[in-house]
Z-matrix of the N, CA and C atoms (Angstrom, degrees):
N
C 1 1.443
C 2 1.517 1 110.98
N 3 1.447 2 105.75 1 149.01
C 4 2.020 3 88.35 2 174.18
C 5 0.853 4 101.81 3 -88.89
N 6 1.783 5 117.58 4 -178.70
C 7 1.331 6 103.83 5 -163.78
C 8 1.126 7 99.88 6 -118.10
N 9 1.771 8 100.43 7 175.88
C 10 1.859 9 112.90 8 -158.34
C 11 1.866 10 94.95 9 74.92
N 12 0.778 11 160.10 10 -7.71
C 13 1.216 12 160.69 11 165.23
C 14 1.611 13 132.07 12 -70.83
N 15 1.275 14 126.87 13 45.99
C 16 1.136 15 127.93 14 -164.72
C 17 1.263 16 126.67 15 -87.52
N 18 1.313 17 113.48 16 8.44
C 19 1.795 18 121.63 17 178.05
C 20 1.210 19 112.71 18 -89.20
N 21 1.279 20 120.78 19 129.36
C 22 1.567 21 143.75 20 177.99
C 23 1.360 22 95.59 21 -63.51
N 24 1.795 23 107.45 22 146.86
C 25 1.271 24 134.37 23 170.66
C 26 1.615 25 108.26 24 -124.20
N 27 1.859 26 105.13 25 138.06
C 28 0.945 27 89.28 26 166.00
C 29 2.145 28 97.48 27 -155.35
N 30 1.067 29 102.88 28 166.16
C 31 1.776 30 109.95 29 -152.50
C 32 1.786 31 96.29 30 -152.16
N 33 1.267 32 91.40 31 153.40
C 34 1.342 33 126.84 32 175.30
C 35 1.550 34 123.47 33 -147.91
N 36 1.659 35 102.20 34 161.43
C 37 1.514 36 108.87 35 -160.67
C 38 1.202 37 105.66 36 -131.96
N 39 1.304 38 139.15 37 81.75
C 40 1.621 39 139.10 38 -178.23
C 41 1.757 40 117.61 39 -104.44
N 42 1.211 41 108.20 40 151.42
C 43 1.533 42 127.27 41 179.67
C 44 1.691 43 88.84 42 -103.68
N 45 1.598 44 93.56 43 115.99
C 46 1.702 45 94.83 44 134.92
C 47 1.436 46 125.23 45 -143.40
N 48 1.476 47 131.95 46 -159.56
C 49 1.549 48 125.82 47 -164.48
C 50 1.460 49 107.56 48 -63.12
N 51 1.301 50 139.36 49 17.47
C 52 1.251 51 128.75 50 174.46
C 53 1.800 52 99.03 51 -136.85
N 54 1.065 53 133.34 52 -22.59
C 55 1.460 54 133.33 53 170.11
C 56 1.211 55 122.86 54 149.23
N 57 1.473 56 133.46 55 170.69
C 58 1.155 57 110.80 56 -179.12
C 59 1.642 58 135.72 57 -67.30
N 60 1.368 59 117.44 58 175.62
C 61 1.675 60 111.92 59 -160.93
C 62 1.880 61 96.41 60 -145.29
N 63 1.107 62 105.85 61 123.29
C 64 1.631 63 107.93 62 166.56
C 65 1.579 64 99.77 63 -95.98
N 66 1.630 65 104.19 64 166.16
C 67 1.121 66 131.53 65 177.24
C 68 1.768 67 108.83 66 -132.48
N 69 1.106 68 108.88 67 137.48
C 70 1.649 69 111.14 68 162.81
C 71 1.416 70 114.94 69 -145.50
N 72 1.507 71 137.09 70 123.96
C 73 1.125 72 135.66 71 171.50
C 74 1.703 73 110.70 72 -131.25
N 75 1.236 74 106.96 73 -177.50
C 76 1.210 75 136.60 74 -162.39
C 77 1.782 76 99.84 75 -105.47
N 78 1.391 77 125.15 76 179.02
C 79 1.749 78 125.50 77 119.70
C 80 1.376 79 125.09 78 -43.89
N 81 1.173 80 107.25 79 -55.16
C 82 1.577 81 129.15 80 176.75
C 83 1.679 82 122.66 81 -41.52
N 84 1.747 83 101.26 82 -45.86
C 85 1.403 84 111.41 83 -176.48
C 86 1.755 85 106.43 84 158.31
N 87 1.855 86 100.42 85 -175.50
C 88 1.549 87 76.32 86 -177.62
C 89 1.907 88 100.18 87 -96.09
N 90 1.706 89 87.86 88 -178.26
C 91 1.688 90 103.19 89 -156.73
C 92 1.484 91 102.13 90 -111.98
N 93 1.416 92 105.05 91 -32.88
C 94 1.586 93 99.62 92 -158.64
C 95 1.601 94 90.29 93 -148.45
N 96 1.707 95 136.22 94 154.63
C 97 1.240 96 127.23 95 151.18
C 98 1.678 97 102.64 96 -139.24
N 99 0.970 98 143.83 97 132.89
C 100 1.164 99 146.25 98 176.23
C 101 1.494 100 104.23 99 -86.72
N 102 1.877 101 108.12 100 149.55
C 103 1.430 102 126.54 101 -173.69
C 104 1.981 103 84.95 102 -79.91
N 105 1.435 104 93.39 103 172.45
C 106 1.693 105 106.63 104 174.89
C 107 1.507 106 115.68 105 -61.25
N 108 1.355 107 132.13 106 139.49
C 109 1.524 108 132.37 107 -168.53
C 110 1.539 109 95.74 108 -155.51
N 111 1.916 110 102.35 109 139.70
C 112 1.502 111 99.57 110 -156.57
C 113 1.352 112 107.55 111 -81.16
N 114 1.380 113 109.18 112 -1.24
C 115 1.616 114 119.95 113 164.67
C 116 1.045 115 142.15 114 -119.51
N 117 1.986 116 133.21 115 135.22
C 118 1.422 117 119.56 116 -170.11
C 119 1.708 118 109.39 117 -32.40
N 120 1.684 119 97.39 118 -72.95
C 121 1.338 120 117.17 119 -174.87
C 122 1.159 121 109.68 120 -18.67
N 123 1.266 122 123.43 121 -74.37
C 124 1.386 123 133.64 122 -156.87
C 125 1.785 124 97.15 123 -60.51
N 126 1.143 125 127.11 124 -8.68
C 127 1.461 126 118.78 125 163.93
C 128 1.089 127 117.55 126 -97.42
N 129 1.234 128 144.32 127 -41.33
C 130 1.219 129 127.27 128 141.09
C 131 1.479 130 129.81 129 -18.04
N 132 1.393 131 104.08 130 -67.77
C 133 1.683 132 103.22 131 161.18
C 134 1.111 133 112.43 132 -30.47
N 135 1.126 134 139.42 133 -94.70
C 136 1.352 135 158.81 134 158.84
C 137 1.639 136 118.34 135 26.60
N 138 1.718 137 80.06 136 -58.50
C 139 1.640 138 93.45 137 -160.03
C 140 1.953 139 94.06 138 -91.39
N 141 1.498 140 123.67 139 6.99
C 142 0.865 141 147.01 140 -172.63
C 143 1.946 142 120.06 141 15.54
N 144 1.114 143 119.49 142 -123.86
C 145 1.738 144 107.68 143 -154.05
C 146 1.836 145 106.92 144 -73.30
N 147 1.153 146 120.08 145 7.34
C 148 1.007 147 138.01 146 172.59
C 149 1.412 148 105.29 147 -50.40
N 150 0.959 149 92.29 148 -64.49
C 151 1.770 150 105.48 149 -160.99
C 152 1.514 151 117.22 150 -43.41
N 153 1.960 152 121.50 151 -30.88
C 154 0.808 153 118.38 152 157.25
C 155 1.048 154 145.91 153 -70.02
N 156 1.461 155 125.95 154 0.93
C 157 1.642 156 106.53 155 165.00
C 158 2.407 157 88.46 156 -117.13
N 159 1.326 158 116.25 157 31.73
C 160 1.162 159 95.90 158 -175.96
C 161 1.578 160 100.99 159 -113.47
N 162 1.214 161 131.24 160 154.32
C 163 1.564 162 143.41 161 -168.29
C 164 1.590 163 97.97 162 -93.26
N 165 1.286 164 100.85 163 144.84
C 166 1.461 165 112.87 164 -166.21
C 167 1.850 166 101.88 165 -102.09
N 168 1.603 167 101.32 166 89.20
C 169 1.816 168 110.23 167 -174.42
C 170 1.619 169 113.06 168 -109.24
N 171 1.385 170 95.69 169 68.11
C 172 1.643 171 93.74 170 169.92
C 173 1.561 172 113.47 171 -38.58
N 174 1.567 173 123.63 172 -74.02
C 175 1.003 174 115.27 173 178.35
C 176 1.576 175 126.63 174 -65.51
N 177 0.783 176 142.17 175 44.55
C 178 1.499 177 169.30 176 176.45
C 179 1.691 178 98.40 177 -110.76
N 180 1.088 179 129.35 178 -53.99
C 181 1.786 180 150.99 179 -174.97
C 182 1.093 181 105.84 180 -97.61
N 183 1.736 182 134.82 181 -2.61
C 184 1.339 183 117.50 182 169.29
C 185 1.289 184 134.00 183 -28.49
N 186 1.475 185 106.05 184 -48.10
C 187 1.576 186 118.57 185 -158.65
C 188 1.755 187 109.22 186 -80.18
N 189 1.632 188 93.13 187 -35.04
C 190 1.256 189 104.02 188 -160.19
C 191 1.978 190 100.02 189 -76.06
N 192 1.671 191 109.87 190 -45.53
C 193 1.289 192 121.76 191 168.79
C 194 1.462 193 124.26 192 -32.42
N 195 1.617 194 91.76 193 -37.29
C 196 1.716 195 105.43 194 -164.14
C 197 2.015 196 100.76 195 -78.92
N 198 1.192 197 92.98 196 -51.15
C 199 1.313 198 107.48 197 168.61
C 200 1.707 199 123.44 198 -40.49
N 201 1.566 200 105.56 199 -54.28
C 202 1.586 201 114.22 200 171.65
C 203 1.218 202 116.55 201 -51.84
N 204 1.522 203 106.89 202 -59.77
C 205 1.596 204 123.90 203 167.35
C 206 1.668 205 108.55 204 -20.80
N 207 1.627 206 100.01 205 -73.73
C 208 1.361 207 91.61 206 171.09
C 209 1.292 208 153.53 207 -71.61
N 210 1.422 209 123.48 208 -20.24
C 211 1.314 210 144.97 209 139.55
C 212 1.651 211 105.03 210 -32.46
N 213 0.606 212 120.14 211 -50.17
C 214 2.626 213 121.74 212 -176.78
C 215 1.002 214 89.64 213 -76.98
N 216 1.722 215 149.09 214 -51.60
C 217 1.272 216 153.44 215 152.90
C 218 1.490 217 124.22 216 -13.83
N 219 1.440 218 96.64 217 -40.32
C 220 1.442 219 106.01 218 166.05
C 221 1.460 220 95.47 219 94.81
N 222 1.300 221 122.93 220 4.61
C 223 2.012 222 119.28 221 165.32
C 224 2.027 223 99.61 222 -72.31
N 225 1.804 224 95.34 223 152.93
C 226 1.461 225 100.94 224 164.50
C 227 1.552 226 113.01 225 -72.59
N 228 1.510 227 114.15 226 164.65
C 229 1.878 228 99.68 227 -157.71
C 230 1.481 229 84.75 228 -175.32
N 231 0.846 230 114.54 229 97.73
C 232 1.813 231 122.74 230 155.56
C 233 1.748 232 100.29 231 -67.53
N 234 1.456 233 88.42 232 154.01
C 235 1.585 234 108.40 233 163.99
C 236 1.289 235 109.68 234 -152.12
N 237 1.273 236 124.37 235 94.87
C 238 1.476 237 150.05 236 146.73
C 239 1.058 238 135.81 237 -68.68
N 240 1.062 239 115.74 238 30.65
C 241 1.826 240 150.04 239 -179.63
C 242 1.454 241 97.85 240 -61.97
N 243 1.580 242 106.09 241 150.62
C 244 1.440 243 105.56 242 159.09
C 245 1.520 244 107.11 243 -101.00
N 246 1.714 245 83.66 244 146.18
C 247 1.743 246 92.61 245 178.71
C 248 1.879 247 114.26 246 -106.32
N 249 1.215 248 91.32 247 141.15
C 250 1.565 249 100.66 248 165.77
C 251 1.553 250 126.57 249 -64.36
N 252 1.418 251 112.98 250 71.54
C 253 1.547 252 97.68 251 -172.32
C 254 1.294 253 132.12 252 -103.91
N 255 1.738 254 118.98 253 21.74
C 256 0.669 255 148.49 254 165.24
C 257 1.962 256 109.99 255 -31.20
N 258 1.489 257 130.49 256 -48.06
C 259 1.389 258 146.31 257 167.88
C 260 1.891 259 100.80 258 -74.43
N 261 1.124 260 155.41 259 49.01
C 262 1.367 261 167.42 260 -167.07
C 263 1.408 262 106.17 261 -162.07
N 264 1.462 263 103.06 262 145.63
C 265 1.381 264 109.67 263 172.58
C 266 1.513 265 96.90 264 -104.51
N 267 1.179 266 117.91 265 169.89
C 268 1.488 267 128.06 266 -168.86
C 269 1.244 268 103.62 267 -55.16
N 270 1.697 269 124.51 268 -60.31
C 271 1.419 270 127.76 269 -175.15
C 272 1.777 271 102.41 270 -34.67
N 273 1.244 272 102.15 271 -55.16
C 274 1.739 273 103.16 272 -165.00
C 275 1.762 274 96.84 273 -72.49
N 276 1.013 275 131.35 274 -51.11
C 277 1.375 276 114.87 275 171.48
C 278 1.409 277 124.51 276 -43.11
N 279 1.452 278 120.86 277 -42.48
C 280 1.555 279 114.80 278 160.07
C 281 1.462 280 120.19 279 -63.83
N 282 1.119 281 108.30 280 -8.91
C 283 1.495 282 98.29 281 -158.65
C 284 1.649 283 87.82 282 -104.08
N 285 1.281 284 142.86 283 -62.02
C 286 1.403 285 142.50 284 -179.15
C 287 1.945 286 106.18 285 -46.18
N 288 1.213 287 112.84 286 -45.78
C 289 1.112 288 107.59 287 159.58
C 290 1.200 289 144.72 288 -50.15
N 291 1.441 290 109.83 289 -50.81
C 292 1.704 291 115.06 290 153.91
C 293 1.287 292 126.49 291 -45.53
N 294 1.693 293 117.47 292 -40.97
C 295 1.493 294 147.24 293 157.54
C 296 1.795 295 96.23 294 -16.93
N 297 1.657 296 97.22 295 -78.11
C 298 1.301 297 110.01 296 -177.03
C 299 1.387 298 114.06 297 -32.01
N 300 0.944 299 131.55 298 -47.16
C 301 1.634 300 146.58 299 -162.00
C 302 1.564 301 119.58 300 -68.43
N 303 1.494 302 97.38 301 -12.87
C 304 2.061 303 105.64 302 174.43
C 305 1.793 304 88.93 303 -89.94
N 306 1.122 305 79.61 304 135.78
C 307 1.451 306 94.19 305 158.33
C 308 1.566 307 134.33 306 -103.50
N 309 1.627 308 112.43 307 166.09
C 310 1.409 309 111.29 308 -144.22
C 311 1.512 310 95.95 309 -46.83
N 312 1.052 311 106.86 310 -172.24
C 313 1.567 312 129.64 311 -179.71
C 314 1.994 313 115.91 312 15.26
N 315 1.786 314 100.82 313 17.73
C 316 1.419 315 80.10 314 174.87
C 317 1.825 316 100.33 315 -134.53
N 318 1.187 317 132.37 316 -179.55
C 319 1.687 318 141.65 317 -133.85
C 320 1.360 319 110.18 318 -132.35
N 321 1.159 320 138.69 319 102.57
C 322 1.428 321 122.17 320 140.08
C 323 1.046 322 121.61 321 -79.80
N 324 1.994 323 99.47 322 -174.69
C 325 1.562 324 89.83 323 165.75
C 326 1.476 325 123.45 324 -106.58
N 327 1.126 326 140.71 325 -145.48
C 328 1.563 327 135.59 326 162.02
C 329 1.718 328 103.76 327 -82.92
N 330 1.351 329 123.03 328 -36.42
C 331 1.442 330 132.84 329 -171.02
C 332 2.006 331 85.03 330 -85.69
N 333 0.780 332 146.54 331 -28.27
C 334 1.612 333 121.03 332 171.38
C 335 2.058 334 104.67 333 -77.20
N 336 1.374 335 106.26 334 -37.91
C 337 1.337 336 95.57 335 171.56
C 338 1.513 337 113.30 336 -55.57
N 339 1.560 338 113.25 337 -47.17
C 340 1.756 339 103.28 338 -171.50
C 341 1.332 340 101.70 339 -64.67
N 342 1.389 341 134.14 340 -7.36
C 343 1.403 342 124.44 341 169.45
C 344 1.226 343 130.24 342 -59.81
N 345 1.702 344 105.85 343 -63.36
C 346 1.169 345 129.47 344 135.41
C 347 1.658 346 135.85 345 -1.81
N 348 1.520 347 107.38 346 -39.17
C 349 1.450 348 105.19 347 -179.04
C 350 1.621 349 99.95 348 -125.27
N 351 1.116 350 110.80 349 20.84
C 352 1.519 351 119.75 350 175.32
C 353 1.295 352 116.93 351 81.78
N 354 1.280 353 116.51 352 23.58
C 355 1.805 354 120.42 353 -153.03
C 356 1.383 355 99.66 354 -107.69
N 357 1.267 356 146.89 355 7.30
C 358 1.707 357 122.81 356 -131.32
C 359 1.682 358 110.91 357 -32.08
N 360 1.237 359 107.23 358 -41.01
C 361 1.415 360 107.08 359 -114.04
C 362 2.010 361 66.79 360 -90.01
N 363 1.402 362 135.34 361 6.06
C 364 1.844 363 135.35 362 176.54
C 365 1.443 364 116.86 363 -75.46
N 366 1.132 365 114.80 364 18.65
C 367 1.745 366 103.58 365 -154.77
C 368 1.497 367 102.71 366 -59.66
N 369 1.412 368 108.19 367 -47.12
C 370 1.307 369 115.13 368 -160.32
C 371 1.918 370 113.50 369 -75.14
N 372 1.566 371 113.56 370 -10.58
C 373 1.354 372 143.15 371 -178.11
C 374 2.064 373 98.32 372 -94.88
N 375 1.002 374 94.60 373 -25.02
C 376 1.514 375 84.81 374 171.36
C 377 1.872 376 107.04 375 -106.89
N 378 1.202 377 122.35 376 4.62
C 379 1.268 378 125.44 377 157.27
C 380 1.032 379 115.91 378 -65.59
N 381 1.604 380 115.00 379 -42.42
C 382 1.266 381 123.39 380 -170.21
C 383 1.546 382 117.97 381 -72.74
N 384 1.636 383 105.51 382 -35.05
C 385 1.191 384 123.08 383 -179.07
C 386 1.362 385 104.27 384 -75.91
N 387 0.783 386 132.96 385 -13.32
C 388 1.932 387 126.40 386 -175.99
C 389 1.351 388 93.38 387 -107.41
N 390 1.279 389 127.27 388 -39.36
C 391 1.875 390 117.37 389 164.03
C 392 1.595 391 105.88 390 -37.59
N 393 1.334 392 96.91 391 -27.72
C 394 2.141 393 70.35 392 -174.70
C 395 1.463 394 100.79 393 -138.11
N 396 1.037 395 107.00 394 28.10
C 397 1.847 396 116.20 395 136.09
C 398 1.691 397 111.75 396 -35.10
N 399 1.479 398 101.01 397 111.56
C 400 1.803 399 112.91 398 175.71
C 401 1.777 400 115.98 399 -85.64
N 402 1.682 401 103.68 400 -5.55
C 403 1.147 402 97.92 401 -174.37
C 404 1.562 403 97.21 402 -135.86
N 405 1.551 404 99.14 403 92.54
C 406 1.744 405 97.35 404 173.79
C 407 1.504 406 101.00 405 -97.92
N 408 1.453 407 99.00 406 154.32
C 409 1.515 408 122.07 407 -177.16
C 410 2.058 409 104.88 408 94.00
N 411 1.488 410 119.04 409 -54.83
C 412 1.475 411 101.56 410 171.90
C 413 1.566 412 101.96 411 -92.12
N 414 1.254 413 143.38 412 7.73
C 415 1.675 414 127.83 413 163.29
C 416 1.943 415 68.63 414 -114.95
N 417 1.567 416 116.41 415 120.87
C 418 1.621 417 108.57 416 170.75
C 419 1.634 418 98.40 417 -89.86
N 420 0.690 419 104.89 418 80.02
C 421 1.867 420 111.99 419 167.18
C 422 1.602 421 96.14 420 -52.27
N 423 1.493 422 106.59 421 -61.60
C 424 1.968 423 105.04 422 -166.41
C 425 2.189 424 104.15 423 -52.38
N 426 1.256 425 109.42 424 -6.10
C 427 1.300 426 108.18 425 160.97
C 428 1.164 427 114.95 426 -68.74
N 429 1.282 428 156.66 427 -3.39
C 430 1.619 429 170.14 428 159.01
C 431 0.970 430 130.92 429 -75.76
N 432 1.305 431 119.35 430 106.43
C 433 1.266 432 136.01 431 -169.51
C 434 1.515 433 119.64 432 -96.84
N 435 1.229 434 118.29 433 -160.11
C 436 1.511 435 108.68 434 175.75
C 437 1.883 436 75.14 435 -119.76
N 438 1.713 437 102.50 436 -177.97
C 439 1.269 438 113.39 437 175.50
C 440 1.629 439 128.61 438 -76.53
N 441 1.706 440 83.84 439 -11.34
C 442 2.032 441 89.88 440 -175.50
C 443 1.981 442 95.29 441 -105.59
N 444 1.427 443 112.58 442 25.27
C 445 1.231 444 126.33 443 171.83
C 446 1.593 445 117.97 444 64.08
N 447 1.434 446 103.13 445 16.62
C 448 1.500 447 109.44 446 164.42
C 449 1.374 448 132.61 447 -68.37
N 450 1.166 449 117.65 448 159.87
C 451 1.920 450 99.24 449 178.55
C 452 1.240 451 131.56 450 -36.75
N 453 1.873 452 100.28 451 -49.72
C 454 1.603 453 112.36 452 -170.18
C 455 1.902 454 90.76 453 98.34
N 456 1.640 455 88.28 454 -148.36
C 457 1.718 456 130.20 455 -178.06
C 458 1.612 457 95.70 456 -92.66
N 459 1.523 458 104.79 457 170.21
C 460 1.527 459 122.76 458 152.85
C 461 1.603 460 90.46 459 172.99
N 462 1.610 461 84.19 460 146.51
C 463 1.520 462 103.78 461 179.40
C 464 1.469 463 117.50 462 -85.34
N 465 1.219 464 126.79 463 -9.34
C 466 1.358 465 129.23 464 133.16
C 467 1.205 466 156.18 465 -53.87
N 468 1.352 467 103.69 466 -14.34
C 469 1.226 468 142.67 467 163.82
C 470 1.860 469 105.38 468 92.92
N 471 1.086 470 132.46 469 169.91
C 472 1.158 471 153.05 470 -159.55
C 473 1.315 472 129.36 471 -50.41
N 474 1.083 473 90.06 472 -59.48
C 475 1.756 474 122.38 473 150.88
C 476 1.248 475 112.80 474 -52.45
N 477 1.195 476 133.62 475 -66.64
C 478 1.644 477 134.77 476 -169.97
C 479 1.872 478 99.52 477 -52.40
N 480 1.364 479 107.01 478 -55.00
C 481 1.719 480 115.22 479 -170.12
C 482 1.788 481 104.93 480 -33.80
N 483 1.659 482 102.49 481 -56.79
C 484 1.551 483 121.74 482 -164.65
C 485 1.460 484 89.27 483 -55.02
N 486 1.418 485 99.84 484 -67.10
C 487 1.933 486 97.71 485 -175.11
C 488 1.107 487 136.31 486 -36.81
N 489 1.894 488 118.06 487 -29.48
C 490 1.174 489 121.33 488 175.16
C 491 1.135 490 105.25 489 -92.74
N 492 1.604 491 143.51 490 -39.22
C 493 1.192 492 145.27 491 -175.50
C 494 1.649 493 110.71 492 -66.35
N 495 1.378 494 124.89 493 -14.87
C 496 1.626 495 151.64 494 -178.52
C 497 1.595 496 83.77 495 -91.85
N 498 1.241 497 114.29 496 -74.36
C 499 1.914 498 107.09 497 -173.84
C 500 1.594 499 108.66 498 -44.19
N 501 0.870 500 123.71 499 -76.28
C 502 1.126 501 131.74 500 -173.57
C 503 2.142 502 116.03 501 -50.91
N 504 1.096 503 103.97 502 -24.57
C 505 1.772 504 103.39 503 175.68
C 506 1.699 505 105.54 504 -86.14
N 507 1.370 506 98.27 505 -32.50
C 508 1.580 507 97.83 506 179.99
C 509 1.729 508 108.67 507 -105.41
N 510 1.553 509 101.74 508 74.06
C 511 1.148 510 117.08 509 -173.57
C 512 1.688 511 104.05 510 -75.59
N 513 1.784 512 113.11 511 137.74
C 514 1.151 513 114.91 512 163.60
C 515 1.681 514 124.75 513 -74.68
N 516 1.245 515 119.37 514 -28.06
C 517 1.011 516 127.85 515 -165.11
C 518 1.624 517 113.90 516 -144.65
């Protein structure tokens, strides 16, 4: 462990209809969630040097697993999880938070988020800040658009954004 570091880690590794998904949290909340990847491994990677001092608690993530599952499924699915944001600087804590605040299947832009945190004039500083968003899908960053309603960025890359913003319009339920 390094030191001064005394908070327990703990992570999980689930398959659902779009690929696999890691989990990593804290006591505190979770820390990290990875987008779908067509391989365990590659989530592990992902969730990177962590993993070694963290305990492997599927059921710890039951609820939340069951939930993901259904979200790739293409069901509506809140996640009101607590997050670990303890690793964020304030800007990104306002800004993933505001995140929270679109609802399922509908879009802002990055310039209504800098509204949102009193910033106007950040749009392009909260791009940056949702680029390294650890929890895509419950902070929905891929809900973010640009202002002329274009994709923008995503740290999933381009493709993944459409897919979730496509999951989510062609809601099953």
């Amino acid at each position: 462990m390094v030191q001064g570091m005394t908070q327990e880690l703990f992570y999980a590794v689930s398959n659902t209809a779009a690929g696999w998904v890691g989990i990593l949290s804290s006591n505190k909340g979770l820390l990290r969630i990875t987008l779908p990847q067509s391989l365990e491994q590659d989530v592990r990677r992902l969730l990177g040097n962590s993993l070694d001092r963290a305990a492997s608690s599927p059921r710890r993530f039951k609820d939340i697993i069951e939930r993901l599952r259904a979200y790739f499924s293409g069901q509506r699915v809140d996640f009101p999880d607590k997050l670990d944001l303890s690793g964020a600087t304030p800007f990104q804590r306002e800004v993933w938070q505001a995140a929270r605040l679109i609802p399922y299947s509908e879009t802002r832009s990055y310039a209504w988020i800098a509204g949102q945190i009193g910033r106007p004039e950040a749009a392009r500083a909260v791009g940056q800040a949702l680029g390294r968003n650890p929890f895509p899908v419950v902070v929905p960053c891929h809900r973010v658009l640009k202002s002329d309603g274009s994709l923008g960025g995503f740290s999933g890359g381009i493709e993944t954004k459409k897919f979730l913003l496509s999951l989510e319009t062609t809601l099953k339920n």
